[in-house]
MOPAC internal coordinates of N, CA, C and O (Angstrom, degrees):
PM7 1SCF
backbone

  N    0.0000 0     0.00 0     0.00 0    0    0    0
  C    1.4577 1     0.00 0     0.00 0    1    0    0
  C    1.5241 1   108.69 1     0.00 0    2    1    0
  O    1.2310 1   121.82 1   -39.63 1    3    2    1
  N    1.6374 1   114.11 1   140.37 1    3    2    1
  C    1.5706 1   101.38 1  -163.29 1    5    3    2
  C    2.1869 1    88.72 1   -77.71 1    6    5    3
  O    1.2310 1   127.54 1    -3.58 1    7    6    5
  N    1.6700 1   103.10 1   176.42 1    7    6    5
  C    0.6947 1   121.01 1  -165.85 1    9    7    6
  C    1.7430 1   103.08 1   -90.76 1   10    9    7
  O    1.2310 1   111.24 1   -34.71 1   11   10    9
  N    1.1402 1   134.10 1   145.29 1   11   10    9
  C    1.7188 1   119.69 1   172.17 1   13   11   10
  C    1.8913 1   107.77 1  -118.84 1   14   13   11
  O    1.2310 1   122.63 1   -32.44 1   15   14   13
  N    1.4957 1   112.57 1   147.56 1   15   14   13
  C    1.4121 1    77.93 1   172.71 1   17   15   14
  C    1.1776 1   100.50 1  -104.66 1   18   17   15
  O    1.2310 1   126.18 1    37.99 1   19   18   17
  N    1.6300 1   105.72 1  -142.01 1   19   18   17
  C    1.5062 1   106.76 1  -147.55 1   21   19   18
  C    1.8420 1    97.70 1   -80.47 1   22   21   19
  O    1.2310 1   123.61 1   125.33 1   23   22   21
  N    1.0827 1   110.68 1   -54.67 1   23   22   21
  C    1.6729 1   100.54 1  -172.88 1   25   23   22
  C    1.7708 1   104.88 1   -65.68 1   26   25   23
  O    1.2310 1   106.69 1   156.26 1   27   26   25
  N    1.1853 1   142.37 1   -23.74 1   27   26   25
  C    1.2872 1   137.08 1   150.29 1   29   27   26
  C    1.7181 1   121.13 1   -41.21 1   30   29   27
  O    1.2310 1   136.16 1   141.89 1   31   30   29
  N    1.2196 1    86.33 1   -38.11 1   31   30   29
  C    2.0062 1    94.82 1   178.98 1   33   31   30
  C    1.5629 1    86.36 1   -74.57 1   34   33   31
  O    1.2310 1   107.75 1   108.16 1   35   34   33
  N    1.2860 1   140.46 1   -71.84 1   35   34   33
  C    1.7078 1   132.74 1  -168.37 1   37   35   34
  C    1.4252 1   101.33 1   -52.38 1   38   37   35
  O    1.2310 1   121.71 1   120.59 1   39   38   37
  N    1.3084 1   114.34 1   -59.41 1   39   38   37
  C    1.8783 1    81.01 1   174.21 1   41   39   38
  C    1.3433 1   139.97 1   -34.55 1   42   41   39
  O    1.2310 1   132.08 1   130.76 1   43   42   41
  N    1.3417 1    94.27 1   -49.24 1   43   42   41
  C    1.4414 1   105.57 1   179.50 1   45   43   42
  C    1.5239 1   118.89 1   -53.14 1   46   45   43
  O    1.2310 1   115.90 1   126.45 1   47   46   45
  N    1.4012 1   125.39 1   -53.55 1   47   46   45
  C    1.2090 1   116.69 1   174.98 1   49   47   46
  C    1.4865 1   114.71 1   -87.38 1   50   49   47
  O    1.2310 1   110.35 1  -140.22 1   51   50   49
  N    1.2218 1   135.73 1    39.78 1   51   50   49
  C    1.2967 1   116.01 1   165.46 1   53   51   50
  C    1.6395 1    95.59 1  -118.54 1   54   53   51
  O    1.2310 1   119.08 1   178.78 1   55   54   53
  N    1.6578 1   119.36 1    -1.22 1   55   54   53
  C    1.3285 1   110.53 1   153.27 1   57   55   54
  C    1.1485 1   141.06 1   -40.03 1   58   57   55
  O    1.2310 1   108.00 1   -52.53 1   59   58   57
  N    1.3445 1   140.02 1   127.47 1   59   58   57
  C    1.2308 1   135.76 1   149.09 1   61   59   58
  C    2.0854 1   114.18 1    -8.81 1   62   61   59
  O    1.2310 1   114.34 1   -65.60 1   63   62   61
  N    1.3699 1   128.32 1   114.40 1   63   62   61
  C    1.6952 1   111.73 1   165.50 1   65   63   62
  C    0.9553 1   106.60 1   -50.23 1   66   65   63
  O    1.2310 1    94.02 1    67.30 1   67   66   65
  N    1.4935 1   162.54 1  -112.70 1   67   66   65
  C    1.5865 1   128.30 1  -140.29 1   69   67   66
  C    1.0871 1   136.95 1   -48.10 1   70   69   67
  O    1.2310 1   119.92 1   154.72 1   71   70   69
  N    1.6965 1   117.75 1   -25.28 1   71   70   69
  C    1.4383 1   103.73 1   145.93 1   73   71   70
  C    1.1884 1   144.48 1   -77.87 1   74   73   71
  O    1.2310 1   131.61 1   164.06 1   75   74   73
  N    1.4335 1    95.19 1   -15.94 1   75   74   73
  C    2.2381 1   101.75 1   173.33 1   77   75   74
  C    1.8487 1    85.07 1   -72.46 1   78   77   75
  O    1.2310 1   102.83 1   161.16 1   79   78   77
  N    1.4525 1   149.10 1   -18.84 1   79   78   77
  C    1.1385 1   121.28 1  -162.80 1   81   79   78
  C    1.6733 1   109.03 1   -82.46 1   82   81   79
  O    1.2310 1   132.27 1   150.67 1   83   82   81
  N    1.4134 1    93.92 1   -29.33 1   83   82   81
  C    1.9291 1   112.80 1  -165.85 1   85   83   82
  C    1.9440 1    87.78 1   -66.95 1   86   85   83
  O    1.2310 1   126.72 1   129.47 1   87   86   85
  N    1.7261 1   104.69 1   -50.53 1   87   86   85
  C    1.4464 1    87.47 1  -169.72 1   89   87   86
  C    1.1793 1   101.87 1   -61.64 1   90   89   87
  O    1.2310 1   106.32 1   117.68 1   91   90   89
  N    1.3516 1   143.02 1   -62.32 1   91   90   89
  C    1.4825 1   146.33 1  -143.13 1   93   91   90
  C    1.9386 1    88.88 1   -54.51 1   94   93   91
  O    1.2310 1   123.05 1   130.13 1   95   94   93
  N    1.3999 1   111.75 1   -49.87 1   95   94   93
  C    1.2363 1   109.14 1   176.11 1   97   95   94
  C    1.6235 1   136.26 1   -38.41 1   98   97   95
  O    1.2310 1   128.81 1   133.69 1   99   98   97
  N    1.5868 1   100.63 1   -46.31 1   99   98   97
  C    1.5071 1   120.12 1   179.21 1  101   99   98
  C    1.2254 1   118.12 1   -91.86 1  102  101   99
  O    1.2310 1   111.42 1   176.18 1  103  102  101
  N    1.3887 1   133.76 1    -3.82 1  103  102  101
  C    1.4466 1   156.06 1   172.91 1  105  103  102
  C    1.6482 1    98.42 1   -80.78 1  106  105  103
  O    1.2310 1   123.74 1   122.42 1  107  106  105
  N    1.1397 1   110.43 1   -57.58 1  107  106  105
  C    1.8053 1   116.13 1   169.99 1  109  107  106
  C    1.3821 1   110.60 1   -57.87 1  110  109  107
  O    1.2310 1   116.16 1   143.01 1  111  110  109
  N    1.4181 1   124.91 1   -36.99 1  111  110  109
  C    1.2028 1    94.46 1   162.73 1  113  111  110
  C    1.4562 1   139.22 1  -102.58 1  114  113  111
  O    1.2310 1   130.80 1  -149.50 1  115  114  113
  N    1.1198 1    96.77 1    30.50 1  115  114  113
  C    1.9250 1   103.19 1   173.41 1  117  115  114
  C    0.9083 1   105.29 1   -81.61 1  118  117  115
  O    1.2310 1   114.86 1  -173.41 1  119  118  117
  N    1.6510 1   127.35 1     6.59 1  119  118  117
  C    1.6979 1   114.50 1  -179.43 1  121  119  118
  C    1.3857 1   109.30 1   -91.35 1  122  121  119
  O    1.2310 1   122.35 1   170.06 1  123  122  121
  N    1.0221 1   113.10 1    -9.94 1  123  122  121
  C    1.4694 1   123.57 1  -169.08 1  125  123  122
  C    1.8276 1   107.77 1  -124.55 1  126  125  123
  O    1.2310 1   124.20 1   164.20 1  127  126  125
  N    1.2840 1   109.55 1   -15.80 1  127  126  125
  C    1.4702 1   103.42 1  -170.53 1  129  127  126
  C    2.1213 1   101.88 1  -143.37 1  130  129  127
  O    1.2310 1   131.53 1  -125.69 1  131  130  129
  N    1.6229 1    95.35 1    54.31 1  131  130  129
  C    1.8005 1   102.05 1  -174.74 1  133  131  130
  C    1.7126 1   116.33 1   -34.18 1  134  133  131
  O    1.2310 1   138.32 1   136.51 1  135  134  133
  N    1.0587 1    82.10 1   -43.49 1  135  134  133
  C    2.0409 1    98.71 1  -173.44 1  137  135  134
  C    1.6515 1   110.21 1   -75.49 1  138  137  135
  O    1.2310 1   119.17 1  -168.29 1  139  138  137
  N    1.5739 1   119.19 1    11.71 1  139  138  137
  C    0.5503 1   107.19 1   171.88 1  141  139  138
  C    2.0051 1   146.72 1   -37.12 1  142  141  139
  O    1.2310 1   135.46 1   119.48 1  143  142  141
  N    1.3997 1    87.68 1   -60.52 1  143  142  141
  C    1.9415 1   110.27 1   160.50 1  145  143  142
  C    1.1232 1   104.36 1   -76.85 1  146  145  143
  O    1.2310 1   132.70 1   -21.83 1  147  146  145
  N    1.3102 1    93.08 1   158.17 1  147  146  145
  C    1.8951 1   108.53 1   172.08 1  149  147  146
  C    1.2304 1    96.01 1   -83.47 1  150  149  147
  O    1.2310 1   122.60 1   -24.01 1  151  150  149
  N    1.4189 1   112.63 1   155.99 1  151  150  149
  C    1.3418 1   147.38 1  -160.38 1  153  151  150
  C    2.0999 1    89.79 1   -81.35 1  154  153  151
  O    1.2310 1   125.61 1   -48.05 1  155  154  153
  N    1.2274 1   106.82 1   131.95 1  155  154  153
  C    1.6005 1   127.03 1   174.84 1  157  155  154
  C    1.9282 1    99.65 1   -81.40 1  158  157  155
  O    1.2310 1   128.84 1   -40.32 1  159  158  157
  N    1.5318 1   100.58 1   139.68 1  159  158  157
  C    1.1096 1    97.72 1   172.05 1  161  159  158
  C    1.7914 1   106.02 1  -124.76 1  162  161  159
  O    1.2310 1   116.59 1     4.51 1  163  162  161
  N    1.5243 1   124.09 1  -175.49 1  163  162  161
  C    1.3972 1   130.31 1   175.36 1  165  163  162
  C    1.4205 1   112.97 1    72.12 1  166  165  163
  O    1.2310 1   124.20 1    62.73 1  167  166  165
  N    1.2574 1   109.55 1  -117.27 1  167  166  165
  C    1.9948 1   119.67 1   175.47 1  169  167  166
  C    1.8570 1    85.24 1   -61.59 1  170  169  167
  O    1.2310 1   123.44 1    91.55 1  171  170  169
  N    1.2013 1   111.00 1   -88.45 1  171  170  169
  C    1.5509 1   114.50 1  -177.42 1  173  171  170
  C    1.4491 1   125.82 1     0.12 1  174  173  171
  O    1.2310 1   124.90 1   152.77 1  175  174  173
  N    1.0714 1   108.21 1   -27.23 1  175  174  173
  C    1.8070 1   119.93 1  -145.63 1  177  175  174
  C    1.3460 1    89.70 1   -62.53 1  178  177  175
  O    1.2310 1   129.01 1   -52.05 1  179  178  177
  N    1.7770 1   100.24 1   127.95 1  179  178  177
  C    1.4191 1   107.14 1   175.04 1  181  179  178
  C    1.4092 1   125.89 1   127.38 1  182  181  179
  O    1.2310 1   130.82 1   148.84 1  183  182  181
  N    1.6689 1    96.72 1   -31.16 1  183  182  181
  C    1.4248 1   125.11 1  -167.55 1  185  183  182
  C    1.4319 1   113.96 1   -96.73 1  186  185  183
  O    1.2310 1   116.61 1   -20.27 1  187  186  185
  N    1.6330 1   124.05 1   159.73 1  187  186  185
  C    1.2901 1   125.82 1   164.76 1  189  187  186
  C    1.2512 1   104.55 1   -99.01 1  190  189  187
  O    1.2310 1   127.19 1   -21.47 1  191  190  189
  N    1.7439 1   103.78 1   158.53 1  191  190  189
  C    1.7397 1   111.51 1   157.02 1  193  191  190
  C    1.0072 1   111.97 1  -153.19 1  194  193  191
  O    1.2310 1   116.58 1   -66.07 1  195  194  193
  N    1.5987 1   124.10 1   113.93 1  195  194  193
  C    1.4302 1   166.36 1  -155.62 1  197  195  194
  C    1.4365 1   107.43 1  -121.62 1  198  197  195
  O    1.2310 1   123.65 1   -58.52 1  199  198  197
  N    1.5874 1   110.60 1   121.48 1  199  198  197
  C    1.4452 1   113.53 1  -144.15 1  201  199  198
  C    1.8785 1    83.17 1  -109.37 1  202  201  199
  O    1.2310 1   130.75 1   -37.12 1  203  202  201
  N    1.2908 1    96.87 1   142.88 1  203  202  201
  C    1.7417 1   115.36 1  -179.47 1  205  203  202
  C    1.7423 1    86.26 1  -112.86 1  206  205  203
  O    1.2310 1   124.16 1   -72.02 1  207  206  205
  N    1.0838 1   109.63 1   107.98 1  207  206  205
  C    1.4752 1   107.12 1   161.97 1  209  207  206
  C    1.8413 1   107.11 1    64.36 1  210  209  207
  O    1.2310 1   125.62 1    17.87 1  211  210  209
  N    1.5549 1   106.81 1  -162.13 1  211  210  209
  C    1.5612 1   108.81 1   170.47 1  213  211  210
  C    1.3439 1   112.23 1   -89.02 1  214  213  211
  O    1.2310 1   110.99 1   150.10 1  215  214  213
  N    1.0453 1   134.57 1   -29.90 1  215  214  213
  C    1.4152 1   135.06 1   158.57 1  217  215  214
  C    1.1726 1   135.95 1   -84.66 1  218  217  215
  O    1.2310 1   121.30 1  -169.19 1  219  218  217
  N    0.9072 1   115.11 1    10.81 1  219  218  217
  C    2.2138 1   100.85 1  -168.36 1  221  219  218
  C    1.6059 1    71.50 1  -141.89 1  222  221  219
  O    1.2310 1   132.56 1   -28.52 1  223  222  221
  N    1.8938 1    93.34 1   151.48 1  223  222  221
  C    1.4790 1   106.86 1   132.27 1  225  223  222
  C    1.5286 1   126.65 1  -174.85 1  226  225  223
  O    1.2310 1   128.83 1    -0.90 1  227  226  225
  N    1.3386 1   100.60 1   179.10 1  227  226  225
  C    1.3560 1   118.36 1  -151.01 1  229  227  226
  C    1.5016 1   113.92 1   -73.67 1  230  229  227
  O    1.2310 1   112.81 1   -93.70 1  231  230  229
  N    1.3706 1   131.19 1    86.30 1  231  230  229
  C    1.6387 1   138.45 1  -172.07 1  233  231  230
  C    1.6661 1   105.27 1   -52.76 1  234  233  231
  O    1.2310 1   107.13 1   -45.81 1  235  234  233
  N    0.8614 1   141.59 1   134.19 1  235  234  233
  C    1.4950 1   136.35 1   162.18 1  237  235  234
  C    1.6173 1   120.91 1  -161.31 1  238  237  235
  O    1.2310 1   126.77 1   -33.06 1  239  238  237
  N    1.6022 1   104.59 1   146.94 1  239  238  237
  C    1.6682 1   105.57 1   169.79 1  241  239  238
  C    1.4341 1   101.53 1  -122.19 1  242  241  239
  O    1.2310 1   131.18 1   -42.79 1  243  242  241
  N    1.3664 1    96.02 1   137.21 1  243  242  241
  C    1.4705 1   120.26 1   167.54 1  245  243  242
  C    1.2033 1   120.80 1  -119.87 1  246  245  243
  O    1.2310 1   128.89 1   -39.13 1  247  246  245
  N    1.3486 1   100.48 1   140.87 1  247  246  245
  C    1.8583 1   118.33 1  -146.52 1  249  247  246
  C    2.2150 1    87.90 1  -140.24 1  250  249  247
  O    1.2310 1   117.82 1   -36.39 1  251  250  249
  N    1.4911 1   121.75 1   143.61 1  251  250  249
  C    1.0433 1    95.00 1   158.62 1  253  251  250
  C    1.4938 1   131.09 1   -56.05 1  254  253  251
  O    1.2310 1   124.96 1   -26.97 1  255  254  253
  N    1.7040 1   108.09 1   153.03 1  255  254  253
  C    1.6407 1    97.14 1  -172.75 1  257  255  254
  C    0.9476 1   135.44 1    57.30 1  258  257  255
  O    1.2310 1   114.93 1  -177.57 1  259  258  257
  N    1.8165 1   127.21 1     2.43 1  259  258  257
  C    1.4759 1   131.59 1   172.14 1  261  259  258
  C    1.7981 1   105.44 1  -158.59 1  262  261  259
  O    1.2310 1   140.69 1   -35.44 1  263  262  261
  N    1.1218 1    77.45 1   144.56 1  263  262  261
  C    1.5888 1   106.13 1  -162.45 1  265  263  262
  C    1.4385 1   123.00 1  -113.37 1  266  265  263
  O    1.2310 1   114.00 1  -122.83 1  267  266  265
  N    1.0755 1   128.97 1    57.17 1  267  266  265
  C    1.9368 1   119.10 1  -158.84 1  269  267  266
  C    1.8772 1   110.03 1   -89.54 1  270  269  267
  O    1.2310 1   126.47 1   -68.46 1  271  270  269
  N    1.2921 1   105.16 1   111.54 1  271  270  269
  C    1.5811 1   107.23 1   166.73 1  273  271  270
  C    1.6160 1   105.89 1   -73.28 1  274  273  271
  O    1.2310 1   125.43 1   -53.82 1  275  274  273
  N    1.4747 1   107.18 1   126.18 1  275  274  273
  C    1.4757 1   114.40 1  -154.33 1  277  275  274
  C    2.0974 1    89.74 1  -118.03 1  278  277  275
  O    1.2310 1   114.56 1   149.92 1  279  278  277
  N    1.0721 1   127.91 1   -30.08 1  279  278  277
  C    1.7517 1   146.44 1   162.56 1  281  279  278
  C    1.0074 1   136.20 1  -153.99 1  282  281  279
  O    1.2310 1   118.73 1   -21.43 1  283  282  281
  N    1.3880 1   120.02 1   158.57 1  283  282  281
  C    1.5695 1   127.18 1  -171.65 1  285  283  282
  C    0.9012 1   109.69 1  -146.39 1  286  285  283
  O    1.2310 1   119.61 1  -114.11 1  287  286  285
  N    1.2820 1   118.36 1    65.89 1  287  286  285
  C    1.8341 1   128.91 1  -149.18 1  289  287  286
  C    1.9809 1    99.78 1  -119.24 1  290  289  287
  O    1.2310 1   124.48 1    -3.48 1  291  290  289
  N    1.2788 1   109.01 1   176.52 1  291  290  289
  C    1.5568 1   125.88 1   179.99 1  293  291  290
  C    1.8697 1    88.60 1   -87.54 1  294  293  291
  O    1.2310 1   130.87 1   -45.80 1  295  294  293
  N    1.5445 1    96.63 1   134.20 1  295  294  293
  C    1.4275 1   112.81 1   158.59 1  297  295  294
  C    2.0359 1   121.67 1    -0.48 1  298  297  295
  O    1.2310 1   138.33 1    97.25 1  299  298  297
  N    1.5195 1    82.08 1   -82.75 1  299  298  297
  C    1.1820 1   110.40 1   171.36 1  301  299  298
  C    1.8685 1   116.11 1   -32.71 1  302  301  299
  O    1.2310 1   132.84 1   117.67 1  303  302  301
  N    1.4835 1    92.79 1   -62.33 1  303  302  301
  C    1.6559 1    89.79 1  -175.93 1  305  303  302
  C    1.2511 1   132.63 1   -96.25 1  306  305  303
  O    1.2310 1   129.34 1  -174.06 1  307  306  305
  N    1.6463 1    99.61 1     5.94 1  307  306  305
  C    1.4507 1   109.15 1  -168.58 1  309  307  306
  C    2.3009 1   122.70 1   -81.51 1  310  309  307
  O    1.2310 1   141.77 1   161.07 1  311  310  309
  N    1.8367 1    75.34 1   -18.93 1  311  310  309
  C    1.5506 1    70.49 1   161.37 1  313  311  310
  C    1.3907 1   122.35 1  -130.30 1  314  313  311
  O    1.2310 1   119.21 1  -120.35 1  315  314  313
  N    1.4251 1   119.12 1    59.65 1  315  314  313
  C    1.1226 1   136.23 1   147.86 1  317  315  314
  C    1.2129 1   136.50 1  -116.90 1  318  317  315
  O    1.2310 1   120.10 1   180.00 1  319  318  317

């Protein structure tokens, strides 16, 4: 299971439940599918972004064998 840190874990629950379920859903599968998001470019560089719905999404770096959810933020704020 990838790892989240601590302000990634508060995102997560101040979601709406059907959307904390879709993320909790798509977080399970980055263990099996890393490349999930397209690759972040500029400040980003380095990072994934894995879309929760039309608005939110899923911040992450993938490393072999490690997985860190880095946000779980609205569109808008997630890449700043």
């Amino acid at each position: 299971m990838p790892k989240l840190t601590r302000s990634a874990g508060r995102d997560l629950q101040r979601l709406p439940e059907p959307l904390r379920a879709k993320a909790k859903e798509i977080i399970g599968r980055l263990d099996a599918e890393p490349s999930l998001g397209k690759r972040l470019r500029g400040r980003l560089e380095g990072k994934r972004s894995a879309r929760l719905g039309r608005s939110h999404r899923i911040i992450y770096t993938s490393t072999p064998g490690k997985i860190v959810i880095m946000a779980v933020k609205q569109r808008k704020d997630a890449y700043r």
